[in-house]
C-alpha positions as CSV (number, residue, x, y, z in Angstrom):
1,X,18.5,9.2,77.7
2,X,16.5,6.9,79.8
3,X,13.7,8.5,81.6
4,X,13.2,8.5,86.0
5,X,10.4,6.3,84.9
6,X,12.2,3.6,82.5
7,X,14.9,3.3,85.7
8,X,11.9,2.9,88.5
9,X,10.4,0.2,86.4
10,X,13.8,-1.7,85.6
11,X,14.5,-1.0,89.4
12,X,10.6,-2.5,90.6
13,X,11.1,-5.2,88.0
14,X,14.4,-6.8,89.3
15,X,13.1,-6.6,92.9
16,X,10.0,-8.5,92.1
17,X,12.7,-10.9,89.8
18,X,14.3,-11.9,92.9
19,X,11.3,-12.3,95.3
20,X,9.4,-15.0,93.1
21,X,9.9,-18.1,91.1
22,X,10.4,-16.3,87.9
23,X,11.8,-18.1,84.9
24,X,15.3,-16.8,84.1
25,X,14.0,-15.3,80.7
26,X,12.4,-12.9,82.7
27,X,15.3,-12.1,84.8
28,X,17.4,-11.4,80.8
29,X,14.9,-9.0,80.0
30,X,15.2,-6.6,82.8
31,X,18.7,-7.1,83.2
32,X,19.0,-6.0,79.5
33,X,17.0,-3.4,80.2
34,X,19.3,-1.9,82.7
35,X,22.2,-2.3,80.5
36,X,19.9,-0.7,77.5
37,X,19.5,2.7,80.1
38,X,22.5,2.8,81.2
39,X,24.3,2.5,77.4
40,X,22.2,5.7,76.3
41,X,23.5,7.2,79.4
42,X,27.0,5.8,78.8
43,X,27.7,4.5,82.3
44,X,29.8,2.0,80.5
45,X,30.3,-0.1,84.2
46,X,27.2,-0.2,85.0
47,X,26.1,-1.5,81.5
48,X,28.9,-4.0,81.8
49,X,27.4,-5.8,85.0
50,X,23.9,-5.7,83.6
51,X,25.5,-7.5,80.4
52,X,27.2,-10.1,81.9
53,X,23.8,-10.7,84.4
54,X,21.7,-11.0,81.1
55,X,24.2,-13.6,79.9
56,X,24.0,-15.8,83.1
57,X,20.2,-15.2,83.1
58,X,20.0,-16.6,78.8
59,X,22.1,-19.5,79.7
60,X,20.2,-21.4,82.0
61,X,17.0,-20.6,80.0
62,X,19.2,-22.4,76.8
63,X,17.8,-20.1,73.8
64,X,21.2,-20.1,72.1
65,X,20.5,-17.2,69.6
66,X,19.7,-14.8,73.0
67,X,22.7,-16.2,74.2
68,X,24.9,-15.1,71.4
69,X,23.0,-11.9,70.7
70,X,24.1,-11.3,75.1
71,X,27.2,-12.0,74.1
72,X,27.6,-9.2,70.7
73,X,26.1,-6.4,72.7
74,X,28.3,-7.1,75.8
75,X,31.5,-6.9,73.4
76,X,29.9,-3.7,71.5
77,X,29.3,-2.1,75.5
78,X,32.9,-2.7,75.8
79,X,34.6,-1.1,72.6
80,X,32.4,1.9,73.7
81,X,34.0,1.5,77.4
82,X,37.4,1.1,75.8
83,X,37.6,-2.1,77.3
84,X,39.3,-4.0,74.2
85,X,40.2,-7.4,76.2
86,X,36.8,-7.7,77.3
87,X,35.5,-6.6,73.7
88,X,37.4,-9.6,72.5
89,X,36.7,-12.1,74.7
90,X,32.9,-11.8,74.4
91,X,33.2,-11.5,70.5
92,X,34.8,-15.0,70.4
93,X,32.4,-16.3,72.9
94,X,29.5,-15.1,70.4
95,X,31.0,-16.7,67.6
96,X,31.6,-20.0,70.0
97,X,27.9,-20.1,70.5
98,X,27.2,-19.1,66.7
99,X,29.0,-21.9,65.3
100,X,26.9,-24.1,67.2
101,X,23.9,-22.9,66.0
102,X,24.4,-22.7,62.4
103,X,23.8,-19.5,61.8
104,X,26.0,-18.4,59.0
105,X,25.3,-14.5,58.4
106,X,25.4,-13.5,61.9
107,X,28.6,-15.8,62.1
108,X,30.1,-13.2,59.0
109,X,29.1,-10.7,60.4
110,X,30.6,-11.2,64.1
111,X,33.7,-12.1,62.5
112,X,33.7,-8.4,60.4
113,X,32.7,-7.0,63.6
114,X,35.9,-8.5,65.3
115,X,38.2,-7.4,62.5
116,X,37.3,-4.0,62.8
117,X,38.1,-4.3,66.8
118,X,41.5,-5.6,65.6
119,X,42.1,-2.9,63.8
120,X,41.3,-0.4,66.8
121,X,44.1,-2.5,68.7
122,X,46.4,-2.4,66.2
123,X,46.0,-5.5,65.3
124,X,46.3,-5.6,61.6
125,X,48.0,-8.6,60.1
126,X,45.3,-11.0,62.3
127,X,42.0,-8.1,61.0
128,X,43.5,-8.6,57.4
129,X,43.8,-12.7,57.8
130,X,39.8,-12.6,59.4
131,X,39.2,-10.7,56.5
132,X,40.8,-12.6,53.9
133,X,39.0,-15.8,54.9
134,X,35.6,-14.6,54.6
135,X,36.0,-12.5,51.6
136,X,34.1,-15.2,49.3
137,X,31.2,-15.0,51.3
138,X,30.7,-11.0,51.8
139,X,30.5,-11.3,48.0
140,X,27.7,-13.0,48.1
141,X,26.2,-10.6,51.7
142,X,23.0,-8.8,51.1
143,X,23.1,-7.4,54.7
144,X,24.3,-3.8,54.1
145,X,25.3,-2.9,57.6
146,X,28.0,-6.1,57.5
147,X,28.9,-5.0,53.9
148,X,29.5,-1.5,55.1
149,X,31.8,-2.7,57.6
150,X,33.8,-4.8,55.5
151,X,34.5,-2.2,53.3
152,X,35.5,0.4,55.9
153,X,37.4,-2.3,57.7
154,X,39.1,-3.3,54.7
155,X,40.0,0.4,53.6
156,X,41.5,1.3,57.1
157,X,43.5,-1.8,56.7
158,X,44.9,-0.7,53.0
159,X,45.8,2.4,54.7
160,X,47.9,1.0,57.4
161,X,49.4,-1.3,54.8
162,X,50.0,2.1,52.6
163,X,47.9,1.0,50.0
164,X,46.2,4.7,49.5
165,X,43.6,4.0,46.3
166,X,43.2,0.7,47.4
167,X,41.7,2.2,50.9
168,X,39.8,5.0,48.6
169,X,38.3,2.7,46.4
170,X,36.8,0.3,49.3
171,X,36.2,3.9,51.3
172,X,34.8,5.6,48.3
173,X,31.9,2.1,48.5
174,X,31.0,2.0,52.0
175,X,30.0,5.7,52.0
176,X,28.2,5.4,48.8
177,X,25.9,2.8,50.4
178,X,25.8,4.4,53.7
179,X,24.5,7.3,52.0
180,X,22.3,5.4,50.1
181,X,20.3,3.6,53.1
182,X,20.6,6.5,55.2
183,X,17.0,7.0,53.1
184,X,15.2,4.5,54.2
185,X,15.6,5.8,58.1
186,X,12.2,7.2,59.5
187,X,13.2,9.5,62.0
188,X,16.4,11.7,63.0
189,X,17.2,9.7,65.8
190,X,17.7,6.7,64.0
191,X,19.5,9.2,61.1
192,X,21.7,9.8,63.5
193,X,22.7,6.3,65.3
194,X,23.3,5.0,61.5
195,X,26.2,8.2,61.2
196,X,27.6,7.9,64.6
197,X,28.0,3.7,63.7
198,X,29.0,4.2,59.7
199,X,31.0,7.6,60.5
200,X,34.7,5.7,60.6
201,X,34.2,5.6,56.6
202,X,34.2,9.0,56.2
203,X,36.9,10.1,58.9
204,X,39.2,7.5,57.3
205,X,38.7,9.1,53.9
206,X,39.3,12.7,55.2
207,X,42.7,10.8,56.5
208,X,43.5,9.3,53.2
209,X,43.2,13.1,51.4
210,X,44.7,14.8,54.5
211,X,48.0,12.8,56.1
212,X,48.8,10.5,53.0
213,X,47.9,12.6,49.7
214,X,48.2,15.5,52.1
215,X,45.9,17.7,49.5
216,X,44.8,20.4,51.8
217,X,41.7,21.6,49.8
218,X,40.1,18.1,49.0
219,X,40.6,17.2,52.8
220,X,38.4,20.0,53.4
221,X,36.1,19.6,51.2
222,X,35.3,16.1,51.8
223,X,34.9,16.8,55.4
224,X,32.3,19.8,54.7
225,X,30.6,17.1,52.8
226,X,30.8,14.4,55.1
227,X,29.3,16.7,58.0
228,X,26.3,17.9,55.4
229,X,25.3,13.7,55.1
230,X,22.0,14.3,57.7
231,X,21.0,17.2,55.4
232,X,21.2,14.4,52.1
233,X,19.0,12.1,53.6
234,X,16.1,10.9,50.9
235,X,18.2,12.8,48.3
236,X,21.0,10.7,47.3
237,X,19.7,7.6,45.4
238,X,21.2,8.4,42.2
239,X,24.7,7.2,44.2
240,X,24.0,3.9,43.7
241,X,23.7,3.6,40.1
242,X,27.5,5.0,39.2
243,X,28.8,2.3,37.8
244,X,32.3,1.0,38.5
245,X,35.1,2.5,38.2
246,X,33.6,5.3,40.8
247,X,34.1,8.7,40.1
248,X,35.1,11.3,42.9
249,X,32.2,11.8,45.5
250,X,30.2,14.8,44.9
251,X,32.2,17.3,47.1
252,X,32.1,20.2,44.6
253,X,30.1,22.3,46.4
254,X,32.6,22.2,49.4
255,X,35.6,23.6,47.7
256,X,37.0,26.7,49.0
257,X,36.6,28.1,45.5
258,X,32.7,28.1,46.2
259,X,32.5,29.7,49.4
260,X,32.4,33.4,49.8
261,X,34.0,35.3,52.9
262,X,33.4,38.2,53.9
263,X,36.4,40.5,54.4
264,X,37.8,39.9,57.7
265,X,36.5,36.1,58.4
266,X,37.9,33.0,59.1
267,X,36.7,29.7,59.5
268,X,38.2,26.9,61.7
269,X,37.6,23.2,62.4
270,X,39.6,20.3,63.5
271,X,39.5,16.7,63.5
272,X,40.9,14.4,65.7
273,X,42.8,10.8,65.1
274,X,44.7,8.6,67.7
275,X,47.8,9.5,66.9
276,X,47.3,13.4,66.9
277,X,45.1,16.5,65.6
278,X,44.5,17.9,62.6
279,X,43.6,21.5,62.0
280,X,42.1,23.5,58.9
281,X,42.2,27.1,58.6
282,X,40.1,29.0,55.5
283,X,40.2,32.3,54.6
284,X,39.8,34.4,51.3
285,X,43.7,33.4,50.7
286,X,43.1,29.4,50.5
287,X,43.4,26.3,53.0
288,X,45.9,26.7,55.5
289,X,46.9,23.3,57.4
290,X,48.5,22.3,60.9
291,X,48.8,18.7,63.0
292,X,49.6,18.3,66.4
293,X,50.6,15.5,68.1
294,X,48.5,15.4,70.6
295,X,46.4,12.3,71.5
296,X,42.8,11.9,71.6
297,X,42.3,10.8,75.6
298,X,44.8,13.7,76.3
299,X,42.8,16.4,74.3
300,X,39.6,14.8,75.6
301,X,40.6,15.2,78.9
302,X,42.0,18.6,78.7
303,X,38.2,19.2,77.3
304,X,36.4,18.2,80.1
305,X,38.5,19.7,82.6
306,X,38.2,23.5,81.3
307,X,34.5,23.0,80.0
308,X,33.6,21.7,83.7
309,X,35.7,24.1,85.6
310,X,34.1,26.9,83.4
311,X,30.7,25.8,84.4
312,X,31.5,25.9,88.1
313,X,31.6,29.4,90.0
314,X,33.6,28.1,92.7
315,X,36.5,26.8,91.0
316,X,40.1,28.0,90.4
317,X,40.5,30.6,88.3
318,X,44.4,30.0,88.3
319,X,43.2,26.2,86.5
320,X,40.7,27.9,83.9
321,X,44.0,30.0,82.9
322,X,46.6,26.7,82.4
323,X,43.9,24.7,81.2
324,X,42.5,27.4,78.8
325,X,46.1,28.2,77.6
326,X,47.0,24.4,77.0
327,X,43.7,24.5,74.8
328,X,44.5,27.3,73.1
329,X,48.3,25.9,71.9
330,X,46.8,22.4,70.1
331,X,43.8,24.2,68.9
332,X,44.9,28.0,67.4
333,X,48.3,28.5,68.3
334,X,49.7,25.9,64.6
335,X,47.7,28.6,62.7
336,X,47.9,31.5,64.7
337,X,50.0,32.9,61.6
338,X,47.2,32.8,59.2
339,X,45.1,34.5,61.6
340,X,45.9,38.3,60.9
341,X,43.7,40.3,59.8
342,X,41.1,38.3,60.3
343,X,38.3,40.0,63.0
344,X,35.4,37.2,63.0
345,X,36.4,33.6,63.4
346,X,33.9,30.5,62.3
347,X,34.6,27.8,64.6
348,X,33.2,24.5,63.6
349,X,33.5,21.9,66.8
350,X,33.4,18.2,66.6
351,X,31.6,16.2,69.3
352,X,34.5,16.5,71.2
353,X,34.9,19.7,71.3
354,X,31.2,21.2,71.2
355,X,31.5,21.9,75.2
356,X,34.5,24.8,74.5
357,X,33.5,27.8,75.4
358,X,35.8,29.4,73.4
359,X,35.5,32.7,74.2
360,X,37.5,31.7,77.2
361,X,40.4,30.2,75.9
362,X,43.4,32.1,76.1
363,X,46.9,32.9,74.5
364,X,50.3,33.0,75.7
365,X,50.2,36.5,75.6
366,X,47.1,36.5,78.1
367,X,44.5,37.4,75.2
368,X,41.2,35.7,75.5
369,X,39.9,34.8,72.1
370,X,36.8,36.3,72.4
371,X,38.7,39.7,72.7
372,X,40.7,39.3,69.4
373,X,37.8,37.4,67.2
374,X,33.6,37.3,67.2
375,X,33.2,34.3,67.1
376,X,30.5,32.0,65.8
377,X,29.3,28.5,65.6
378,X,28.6,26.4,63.3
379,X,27.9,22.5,62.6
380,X,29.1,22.9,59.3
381,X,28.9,24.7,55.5
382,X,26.0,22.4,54.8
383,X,23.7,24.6,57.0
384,X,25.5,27.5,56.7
385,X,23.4,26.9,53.0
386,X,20.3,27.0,54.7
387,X,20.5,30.5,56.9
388,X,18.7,33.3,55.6
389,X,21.3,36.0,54.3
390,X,18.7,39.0,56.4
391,X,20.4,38.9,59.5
392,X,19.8,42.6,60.5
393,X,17.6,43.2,63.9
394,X,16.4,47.0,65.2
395,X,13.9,48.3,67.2
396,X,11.4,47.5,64.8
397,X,11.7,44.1,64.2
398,X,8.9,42.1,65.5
399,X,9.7,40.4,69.3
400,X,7.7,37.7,70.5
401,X,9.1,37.4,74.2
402,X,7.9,34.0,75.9
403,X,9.1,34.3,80.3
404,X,8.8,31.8,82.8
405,X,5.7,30.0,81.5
406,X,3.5,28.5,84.4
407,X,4.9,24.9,84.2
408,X,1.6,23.1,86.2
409,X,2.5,20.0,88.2
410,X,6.3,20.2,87.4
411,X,7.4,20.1,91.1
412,X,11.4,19.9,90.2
413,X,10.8,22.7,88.1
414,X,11.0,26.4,90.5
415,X,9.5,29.1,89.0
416,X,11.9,32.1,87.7
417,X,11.0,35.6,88.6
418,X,14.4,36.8,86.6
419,X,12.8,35.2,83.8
420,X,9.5,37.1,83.8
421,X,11.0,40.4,84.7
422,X,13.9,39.4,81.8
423,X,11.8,39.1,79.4
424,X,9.2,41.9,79.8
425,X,11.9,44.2,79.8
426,X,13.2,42.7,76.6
427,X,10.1,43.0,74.7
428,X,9.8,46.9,75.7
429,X,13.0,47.8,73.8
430,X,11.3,46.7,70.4
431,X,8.1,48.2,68.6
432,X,5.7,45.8,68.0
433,X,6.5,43.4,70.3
434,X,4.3,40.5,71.6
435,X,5.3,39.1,75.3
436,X,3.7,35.5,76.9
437,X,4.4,34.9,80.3
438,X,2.9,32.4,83.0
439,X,-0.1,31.0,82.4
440,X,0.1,33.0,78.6
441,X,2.9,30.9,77.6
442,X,1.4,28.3,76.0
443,X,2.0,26.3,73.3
444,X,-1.2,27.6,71.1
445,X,0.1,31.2,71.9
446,X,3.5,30.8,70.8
447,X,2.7,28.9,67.5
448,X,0.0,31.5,67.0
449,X,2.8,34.3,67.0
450,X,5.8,32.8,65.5
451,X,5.2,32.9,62.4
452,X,5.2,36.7,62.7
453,X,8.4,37.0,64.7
454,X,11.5,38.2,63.6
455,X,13.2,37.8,66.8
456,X,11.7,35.1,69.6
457,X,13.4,35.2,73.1
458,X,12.8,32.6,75.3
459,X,13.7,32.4,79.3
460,X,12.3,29.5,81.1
461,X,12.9,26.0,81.3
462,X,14.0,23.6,78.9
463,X,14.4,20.0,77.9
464,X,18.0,19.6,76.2
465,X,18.9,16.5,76.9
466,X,18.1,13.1,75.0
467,X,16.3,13.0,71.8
468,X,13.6,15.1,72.6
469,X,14.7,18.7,73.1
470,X,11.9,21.3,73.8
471,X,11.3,24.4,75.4
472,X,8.9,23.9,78.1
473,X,5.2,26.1,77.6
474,X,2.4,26.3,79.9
475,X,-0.3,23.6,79.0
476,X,-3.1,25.6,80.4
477,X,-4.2,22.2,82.0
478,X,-3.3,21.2,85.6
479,X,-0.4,18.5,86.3
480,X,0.5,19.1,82.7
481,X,3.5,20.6,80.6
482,X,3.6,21.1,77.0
483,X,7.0,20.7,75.5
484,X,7.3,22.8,72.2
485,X,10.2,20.7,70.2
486,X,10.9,18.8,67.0
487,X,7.5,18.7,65.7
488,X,6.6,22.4,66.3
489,X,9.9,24.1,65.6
490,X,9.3,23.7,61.6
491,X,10.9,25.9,59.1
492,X,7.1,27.3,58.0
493,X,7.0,28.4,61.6
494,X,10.5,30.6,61.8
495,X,10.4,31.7,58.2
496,X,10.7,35.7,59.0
497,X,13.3,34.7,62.2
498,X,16.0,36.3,62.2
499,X,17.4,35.5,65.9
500,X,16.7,33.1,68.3
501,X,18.0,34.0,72.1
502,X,17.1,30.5,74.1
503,X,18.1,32.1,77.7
504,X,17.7,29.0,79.8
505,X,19.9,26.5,81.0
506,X,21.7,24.2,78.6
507,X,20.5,25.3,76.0
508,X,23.4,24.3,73.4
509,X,24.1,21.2,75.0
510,X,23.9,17.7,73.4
511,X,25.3,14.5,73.7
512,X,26.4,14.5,69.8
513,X,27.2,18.4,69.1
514,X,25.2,20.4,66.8
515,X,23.9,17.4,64.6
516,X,22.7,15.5,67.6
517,X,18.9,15.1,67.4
518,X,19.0,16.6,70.9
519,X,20.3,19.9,70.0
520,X,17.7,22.4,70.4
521,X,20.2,25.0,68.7
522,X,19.7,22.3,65.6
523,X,15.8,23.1,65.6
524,X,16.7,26.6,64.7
525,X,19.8,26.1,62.4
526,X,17.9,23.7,60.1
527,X,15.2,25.7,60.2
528,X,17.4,28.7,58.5
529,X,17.8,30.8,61.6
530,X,20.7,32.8,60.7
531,X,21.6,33.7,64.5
532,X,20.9,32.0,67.6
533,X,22.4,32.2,70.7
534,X,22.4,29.5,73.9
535,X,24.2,28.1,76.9
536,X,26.9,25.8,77.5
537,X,25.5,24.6,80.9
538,X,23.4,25.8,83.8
539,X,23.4,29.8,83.9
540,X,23.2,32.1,87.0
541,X,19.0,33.5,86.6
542,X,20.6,37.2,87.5
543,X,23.8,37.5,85.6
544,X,21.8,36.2,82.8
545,X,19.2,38.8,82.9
546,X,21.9,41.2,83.5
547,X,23.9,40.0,80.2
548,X,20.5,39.8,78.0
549,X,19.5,43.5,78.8
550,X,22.7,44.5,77.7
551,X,23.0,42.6,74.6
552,X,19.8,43.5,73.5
553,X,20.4,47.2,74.0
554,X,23.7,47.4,71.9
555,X,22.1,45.1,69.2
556,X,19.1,47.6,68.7
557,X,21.8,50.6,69.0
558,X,23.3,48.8,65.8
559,X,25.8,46.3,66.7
560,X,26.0,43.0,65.0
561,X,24.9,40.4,67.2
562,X,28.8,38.8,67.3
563,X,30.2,42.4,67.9
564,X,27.2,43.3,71.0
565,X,28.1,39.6,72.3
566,X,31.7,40.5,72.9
567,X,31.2,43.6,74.1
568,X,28.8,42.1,76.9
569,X,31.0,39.6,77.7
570,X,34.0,41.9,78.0
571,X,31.4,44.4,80.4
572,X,31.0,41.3,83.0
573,X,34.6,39.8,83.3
574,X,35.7,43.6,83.9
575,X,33.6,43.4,87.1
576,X,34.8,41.8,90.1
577,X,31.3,39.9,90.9
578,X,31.2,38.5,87.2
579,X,34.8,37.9,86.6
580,X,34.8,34.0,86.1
581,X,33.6,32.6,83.5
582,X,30.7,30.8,84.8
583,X,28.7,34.0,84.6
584,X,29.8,35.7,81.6
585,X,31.0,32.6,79.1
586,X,28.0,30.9,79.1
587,X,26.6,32.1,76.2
588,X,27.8,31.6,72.5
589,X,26.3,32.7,69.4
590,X,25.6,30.1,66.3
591,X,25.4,30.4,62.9
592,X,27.6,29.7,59.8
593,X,29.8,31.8,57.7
């Protein structure tokens, strides 16, 4: 996410662009710096204009490489902006000015880079042709990323074409070496931009096992394993030196033969294609299976709607109800037969659906999920590995309680009294407890107690957007804030944790779901946390107070965390003030099976 700062700068730099004899170079660099902001803030128009500007701008200066590079990242802005003619258009016009210029493995590559577009449009007799004719020269390609994208390319294609071990073989390659150069990344953020751009390989595999061998358990499996890759990183060199014919991937350790339910859980996850939705359903009785023919914009859509009328305490209750029921009939309602009997229900989101709150989806019959299940959150069995088995919290596990830290020079930033009085009363109901508020609440403080903590509640502000989430600690300084994130948040410091209550405002949100380098519930999760709990969007201060101080009484009385959550939630919606969901569906709990 592009900072107030990086947009002034763009902003100041354009103006002074246009007031002076600049060369046009200069002009292409801020013009690409809009589109640059605006992409990581996916305002897909807005990066369009700025692309086409840094294209005019490059071809009056005449550097003919700039000019082709303007081009590629125009037709990449569209793809992302679903703009397919425009996509097309400027991936010929880069391969127009390519030819010119001789350049022979960025020509390749463009022309791989089309193919897979064709394929998107359904296009797949001209993608297979494009293909075909540069096939003797990928053979020779040491650039991995181009490689990679051939072979997924090429595997979707043998798919379409019903060519299923054709499509594994190439599939089975491209993930072997995405997984094998996913260890030379340095950081998580550029971890995660290589799986968002390789993650096509691995979707098109789980099709393969899912809707053409239709094998229920190695479906599941292999997409367990697939959403466990950022926990491989730097541990999967030996990949590379299978020789040919490949074996299966290593996805072992993701059959439903090695897990172990408890009695009376249930795990869920989905994934969605173009062409509809595919569901899996695990309990101690095997995989259960389910598709629905529902499109991707039109569950995308249905989405947005309930996750933003759910965040908004003025809207229609009446639309949370159709739009929660129409949710529930694509998502539960194709395996609503395997569900009984089952009392806790692991839901494991995609991207798309990570905004749910699913608490507050609803059946026919006018039952809420969150009444039948407890439900928890998970990104997957991979970290479900990591958590600590000791999830058990009573008066006498050790509280460090950190409450509206004095946040020096952070004008935007109001001070919450709810937050302070939130979390003193917190810390009382547990014996020994530690509590940092206001000018306390720094970062030196907290790392000096952590350690200790068994369970760490936090109410304040926090940073949970872009790639560097945080929770926001007094610096002790004037005009300055210290963010405690990524770099503090280690597993050495949360190794006694046992919950983590982040009772702030977006506090589960992020762009990418639960992998996404900006998920703060991440930090915890990796760290082995085995319970943490956060918001789906901006919470009421009161009702939030109100909802803690409840929760944290039933969980010391004894109740599981999952159990004292429902309950809580069940006490608001019964009264008339906290009835919608804005105030008592915010929170969710997450964890792993």
């Amino acid at each position: 996410m592009a900072s107030s700062e990086s947009w002034d700068h763009i902003r100041s730099g354009l103006q002074a662009f246009w007031q002076a004899p600049y060369p046009p170079v200069s002009g292409a660099n801020f013009y690409a710096d809009l589109g640059f902001a605006a992409e990581t803030e996916e305002m897909w128009r807005i990066a369009e204009r700025a692309g086409r500007e840094t294209i005019l701008m490059d071809s009056l200066d005449g550097d003919r490489m700039n000019l082709a590079a303007d081009h590629h990242w125009l037709a990449q802005v569209a793809e992302a902006a679903k703009d397919t003619s425009l996509a097309d258009a400027e991936y010929q016009s880069a391969a127009a000015v390519l030819k010119s210029s001789g350049a022979h493995a960025a020509t390749i590559t463009l022309a791989i880079e089309r193919a897979a577009l064709e394929v998107r449009q359904g296009k797949f007799d001209l993608a297979a042709t494009r293909l075909n004719e540069i096939q003797p020269s990928v053979a020779a390609f040491s650039k991995q990323y181009a490689t990679i994208l051939y072979l997924e390319t090429l595997g979707e294609l043998h798919l379409h074409f019903d060519k299923p071990e054709l499509a594994k073989a190439e599939l089975q390659e491209a993930i072997r070496l995405i997984e094998t150069n996913q260890n030379t990344l340095d950081s998580d953020t550029a971890l995660f931009a290589w799986q968002r751009n390789t993650a096509q390989a691995y979707k098109s595999m789980v099709e393969l096992y899912s809707q053409t061998y239709h094998d229920a358990v190695r479906s599941f499996a292999f997409l367990e394993w697939s959403r466990a890759a950022p926990l491989r990183a730097g541990q999967t060199a030996h990949l590379i030196k299978i020789s040919n014919p490949q074996p299966e991937l290593p996805t072992f350790a993701y059959l439903p033969s090695q897990m172990k339910f408890q009695t009376g859980t249930a795990l869920i996850t989905w994934m969605p294609f173009p062409s509809g939705l595919a569901i899996w359903l695990v309990d101690g009785t095997g995989v259960h299976t389910a598709w629905v023919g529902v499109s991707q914009d039109s569950l995308d859509r249905a989405v947005d709607t309930f996750a933003r009328l759910c965040a908004d305490p003025l809207s229609d209750p009446s639309l949370i109800d159709k739009q929660g029921r129409q949710l529930y009939q694509w998502l539960l309602q194709p395996v609503n037969a395997f569900l009984h009997g089952a009392t806790t229900l692991v839901i494991e989101p995609d991207a798309r659906l990570n905004s749910i709150p699913f608490q507050a989806l609803k059946a026919q019959n006018g039952e809420y999920l969150g009444d039948r299940f407890f439900i928890i959150e998970s990104p997957g069995l991979g970290y479900s590995k990591l958590l600590r088995s000791d999830r058990l919290v009573s008066p006498q596990s050790k509280m460090l309680a950190v409450g509206n830290p004095l946040l020096n020079g952070a004008g935007r930033l109001r001070s919450l009294p709810d937050a302070d009085k939130e979390a003193r009363d917190i810390s009382l109901k547990f014996t020994p407890y530690h509590l940092l508020t206001g000018s306390e609440a720094t970062m030196t403080n907290v790392l000096q107690w952590l350690p200790q903590a068994e369970v760490f509640h936090f109410a304040g502000h926090t940073l949970s957007q872009g790639r560097e989430p945080g929770l926001l600690l007094s610096s002790g300084e004037t005009n300055k804030i210290a963010l405690l994130g990524q770099e503090q948040l280690r597993p050495q410091q949360m190794k006694k944790l046992k919950l983590a209550v982040l009772s702030a405002c977006n506090t589960a949100v992020a762009d990418g779901g639960l992998d996404d380098p900006g998920s703060l519930v991440r930090l915890f999760l990796r760290a082995g946390v085995p319970q943490v709990i956060a918001s789906k969007w901006p919470v009421d201060s009161a009702a939030s107070s109100e909802l803690m101080d409840d929760l944290y009484a039933r969980v010391i009385d004894g109740d599981p965390v999952e159990l004292a959550l429902a309950k809580v939630e069940r006490a608001m919606r019964s009264k008339p003030e906290t009835s919608h969901p804005y105030y008592w569906a915010a929170f969710s709990e997450f964890g792993g099976s």
